[in-house]
Structure formats: C-alpha cells, structure tokens
N, C-alpha and C positions, 0 to 999 in steps of 0.2 A: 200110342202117342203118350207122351211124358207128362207128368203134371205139371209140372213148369212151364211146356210149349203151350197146354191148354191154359194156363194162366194168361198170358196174353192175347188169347181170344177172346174180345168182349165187343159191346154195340157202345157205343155212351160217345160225352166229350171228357174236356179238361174236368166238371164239376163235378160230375158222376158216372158212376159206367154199371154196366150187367156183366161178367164174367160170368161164362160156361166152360163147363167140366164135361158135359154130354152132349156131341153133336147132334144126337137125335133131338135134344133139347132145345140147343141151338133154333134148329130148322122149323119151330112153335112163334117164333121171332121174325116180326118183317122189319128188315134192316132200315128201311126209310121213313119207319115212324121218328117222327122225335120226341127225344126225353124233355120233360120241362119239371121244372121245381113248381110244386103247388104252395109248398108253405116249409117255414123253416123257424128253427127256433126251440128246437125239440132237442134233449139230451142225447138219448138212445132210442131209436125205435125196433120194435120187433114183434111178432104174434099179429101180422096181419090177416084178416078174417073178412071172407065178401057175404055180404048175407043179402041172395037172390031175389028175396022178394020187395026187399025197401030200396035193392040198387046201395048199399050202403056197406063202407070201406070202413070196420075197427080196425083199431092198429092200438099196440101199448108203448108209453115213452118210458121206457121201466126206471130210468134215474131222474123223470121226473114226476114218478109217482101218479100218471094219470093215462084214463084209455078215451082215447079219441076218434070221431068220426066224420068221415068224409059222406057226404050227402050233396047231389046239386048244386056241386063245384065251392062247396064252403066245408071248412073244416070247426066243429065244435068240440070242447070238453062232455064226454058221454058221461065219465065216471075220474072224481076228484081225487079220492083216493084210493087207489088200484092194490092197494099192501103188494107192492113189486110184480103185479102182474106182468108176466114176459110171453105171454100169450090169449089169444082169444081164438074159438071154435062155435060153431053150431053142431047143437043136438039134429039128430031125427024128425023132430017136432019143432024146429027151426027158434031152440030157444038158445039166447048166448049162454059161452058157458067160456070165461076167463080161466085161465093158470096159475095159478102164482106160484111162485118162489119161496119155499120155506127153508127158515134160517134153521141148521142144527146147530147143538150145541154140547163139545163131548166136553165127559166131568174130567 
C-alpha cells in the first residue's frame, strides 16, 4: 500500500483527524467513538505522557513555553517555564522526566 493511499486513511471530522500509516494500528481504534476538542488555545503541542497512577495527561506547548495537565476533565499549567520542552516521560519509579530541546550553537 503507498503512503499517499495510507495518507488518506484516518477517523476525525472537518476540525481534526488521526491519520494511520499502520493498519494493524488502525484496528487499536473504535471508529464510533468521537473526537471532541477539550481545550484550545495552545501553540504547538507535543511529548504527551499518561502517568497511570494520578489518571493524569502531561502534554508540552513547546512555542508556548509551558507543560500542561489534563486531570478530571480540567486542564492546568503543571510547569511555567518549560526551557522548550518538546517532551515528557516517566521513570520506572513513576517520576516525570521532561525533554527539552537544546539550542547548539557552531563558531
């Protein structure tokens, strides 16, 4: 299958959509949930992180410098400034552990 035909396979509407590249992937996906917008307002999101024990969604807005969490259907500011974190993880020991983005700089 061509990546361009798999390009146009996705679940979503007009506002957003999920494109799949892997139909095995695909098939993890029940097609009649629906998508809804929780909150918006946000630059860039990326580095979403579920951390099992609090039920709680980080997520980083890396252009707007801050890592956010979703808890109990409300979304807060976790961490003001992120120095460009473009990701978040958990340890083994279930401790966060952000990414960032470091600037080089050749002479």
């Amino acid at each position: 299958m061509s990546v361009l035909r798999n390009l146009m396979n996705y679940i979503g509407d007009d506002m957003f959509k999920i494109e799949f590249y892997d139909e095995k992937f695909k098939q993890s996906f029940n097609p009649m949930v629906k998508l809804e917008v929780v909150a918006s307002g946000f630059r860039f999101l990326e580095g979403p992180a579920w951390h099992h024990k609090t039920e709680t969604l980080y997520f980083s807005d890396i252009m707007g410098n801050g890592i956010y969490k979703y808890m109990d259907d409300e979304i807060s500011l976790f961490r003001e400034n992120s120095y460009l974190a473009n990701g978040n993880t958990f340890n083994r020991w279930v401790s966060w552990l952000p990414v960032n983005m470091v600037r080089a700089e050749c002479p």
